[in-house]
Structures are given as C-alpha cells and as structure tokens.
N, C-alpha and C positions, 0 to 999 in steps of 0.2 A: 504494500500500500504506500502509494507516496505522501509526500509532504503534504499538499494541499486536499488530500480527500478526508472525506470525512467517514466515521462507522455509525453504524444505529444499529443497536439491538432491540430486542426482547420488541418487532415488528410486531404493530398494533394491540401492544398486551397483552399479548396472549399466553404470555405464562402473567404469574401472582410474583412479580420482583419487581427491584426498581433497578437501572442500570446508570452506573455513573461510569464515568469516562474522564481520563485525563484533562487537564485546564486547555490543551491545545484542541481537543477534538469539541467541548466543548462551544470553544471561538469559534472553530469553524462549521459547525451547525447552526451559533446565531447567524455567525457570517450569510449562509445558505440562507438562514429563515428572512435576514431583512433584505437578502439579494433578490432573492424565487419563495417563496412561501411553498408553492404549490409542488416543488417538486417532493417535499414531505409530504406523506398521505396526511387527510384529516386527522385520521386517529393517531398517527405519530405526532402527530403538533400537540395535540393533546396529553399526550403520554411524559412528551419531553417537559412540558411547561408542569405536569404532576411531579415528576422525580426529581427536578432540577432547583423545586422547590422543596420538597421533601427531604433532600439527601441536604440542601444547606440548610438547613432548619436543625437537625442531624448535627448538624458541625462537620460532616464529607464535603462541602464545598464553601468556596467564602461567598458571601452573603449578596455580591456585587452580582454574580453572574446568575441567579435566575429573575434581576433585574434587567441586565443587557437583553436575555432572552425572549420577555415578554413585550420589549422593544417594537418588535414586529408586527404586534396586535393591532396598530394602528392599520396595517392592512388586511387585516383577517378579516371576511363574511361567512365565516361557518360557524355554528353552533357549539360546536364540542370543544374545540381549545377557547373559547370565551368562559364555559361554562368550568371548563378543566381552571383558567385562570380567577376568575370569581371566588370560586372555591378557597381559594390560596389567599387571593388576594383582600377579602373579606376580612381573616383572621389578621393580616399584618397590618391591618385600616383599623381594627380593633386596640391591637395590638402598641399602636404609632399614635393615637388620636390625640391623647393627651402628652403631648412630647412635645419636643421643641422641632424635632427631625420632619410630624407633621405634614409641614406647610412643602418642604423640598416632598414628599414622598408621593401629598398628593397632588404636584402641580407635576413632576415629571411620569407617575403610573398613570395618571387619571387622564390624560394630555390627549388621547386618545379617542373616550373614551365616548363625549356626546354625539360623534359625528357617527360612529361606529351606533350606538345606541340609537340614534335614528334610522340607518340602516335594518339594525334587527327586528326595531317595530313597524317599518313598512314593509319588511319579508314577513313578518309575523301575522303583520293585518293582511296582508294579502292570503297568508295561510288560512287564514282565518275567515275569512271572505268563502276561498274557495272549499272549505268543507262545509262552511256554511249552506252552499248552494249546492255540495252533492249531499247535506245530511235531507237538503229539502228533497231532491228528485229521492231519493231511497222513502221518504216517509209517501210523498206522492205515491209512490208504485205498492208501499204497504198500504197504503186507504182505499188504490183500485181493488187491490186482491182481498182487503176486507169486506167491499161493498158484493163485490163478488160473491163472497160466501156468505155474507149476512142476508142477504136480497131475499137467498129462499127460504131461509131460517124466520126473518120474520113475515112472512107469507103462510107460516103456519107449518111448511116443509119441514122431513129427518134431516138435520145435518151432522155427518158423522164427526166424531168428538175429536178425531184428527186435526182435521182446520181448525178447531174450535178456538184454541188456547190466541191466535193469531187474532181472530177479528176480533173478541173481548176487550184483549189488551190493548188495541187502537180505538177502542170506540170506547170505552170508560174513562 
C-alpha cells in the first residue's frame, strides 16, 4: 500500500468493533471525506464518524481528529452519518455548554449545520408528502374493496367471515 492510500475496515459494520487506524491513515480518510465524500459508502461515513468519536473519547485518539472528520458534514445529504454525528455530537454540546470552550465549539461544529438542516426538512417534507399521497391511494383501494364486500352484507346477503375482519375495520 503506498503513501497516499488510504484503509477502511470493518466495511459497513458488519462485525460488533470499532476500528482505529494510525494518525496518518486517519488524515487521509478526512483528507478523502472533504475531497469526495461519496466515494465512502453511506454506511462507512457513518461508521467512521461513530469510532472516531468513540475511540477519542476512549483516550485511543486525540481529541482534535474526530473534529477534523466531521469537517465534511457541511457536505453530507444522507441520513445516517448526520444521524451517526448527532448522536456524538449531542453529548459533547452537553458536555461543553457551560465552558468557556463553548462558544469556539459551537461556532466551528454547528457552522454547518442550518443550511444542511434545511436541506433534510425539505427531503423530509417531500418524504412526507409522498407517503402521504401513497398512504391515500392504499386507503382509496381498501374502501373500494370494502364497499365491495359490504354492498351484499348489508342487503341482507351471507358474507363469509373471511373478508369480514377487512370491511369492519375500514368502516368503524
């Protein structure tokens, strides 16, 4: 392996560890992350901003570098390393609040973090949106196939107790 590459283990967690890595390969995976983001899967961007926080917490790394790390966040639109970083970053905002450190802590993590946040709530509302309008056609096509079976039931008709449980449940 030469100088300038980088390793990643324990690929999208799939084992139960955490994997730390020398100061150099560290560098150069932020390096990667604020270069290309994407050429790290989702779930590795996730993975790394967990251990990188975990192992310096630990006292296995200094304190500096899973600050440099999450550097990169400012370009991140996925789910899972925001949510991986949250996590982390909750407890050191807890942690810092009454300090004097603070004010540095939350003007260079947080730096990120409104513009990135409006990003997730109009992916969010948009998801949001869109199940809205498929939970509607799903309840649509359960009220045809209720009226379906109810029609002869309340016409006085045997309706077998199979369908039963389905039009009840949509019409009470």
């Amino acid at each position: 392996m030469d100088e300038d590459s980088w390793l990643l283990g324990n690929i999208n967690q799939t084992g139960y560890f955490r994997v730390n890595y020398d100061l150099r390969n560290w560098r150069l995976l932020i390096e990667q992350l604020m270069s290309n983001h994407e050429v790290i899967s989702v779930g590795n961007r996730a993975g790394l901003i967990d251990d990188v926080f975990n192992l310096a917490r630990a006292g296995y790394l200094p304190q500096n570098i899973p600050l440099e790390l999450i550097r990169y966040l400012s370009q991140e639109k996925e789910f899972l390393p925001w949510h991986a970083a949250s996590r982390v970053l909750y407890h050191l905002d807890k942690l810092l609040d009454r300090t004097e450190e603070y004010n540095l802590f939350s003007t260079e993590v947080w730096v990120g973090l409104p513009k990135m946040a409006v990003f997730l709530v109009k992916t969010l509302s948009i998801r949001k949106r869109k199940f809205q309008v498929d939970a509607y056609k799903v309840m649509s096509e359960v009220e045809k196939l209720s009226i379906f079976h109810v029609n002869p039931w309340s016409g006085g008709e045997f309706l077998s107790p199979e369908p039963l449980n389905c039009p009840l449940c949509t019409i009470s």
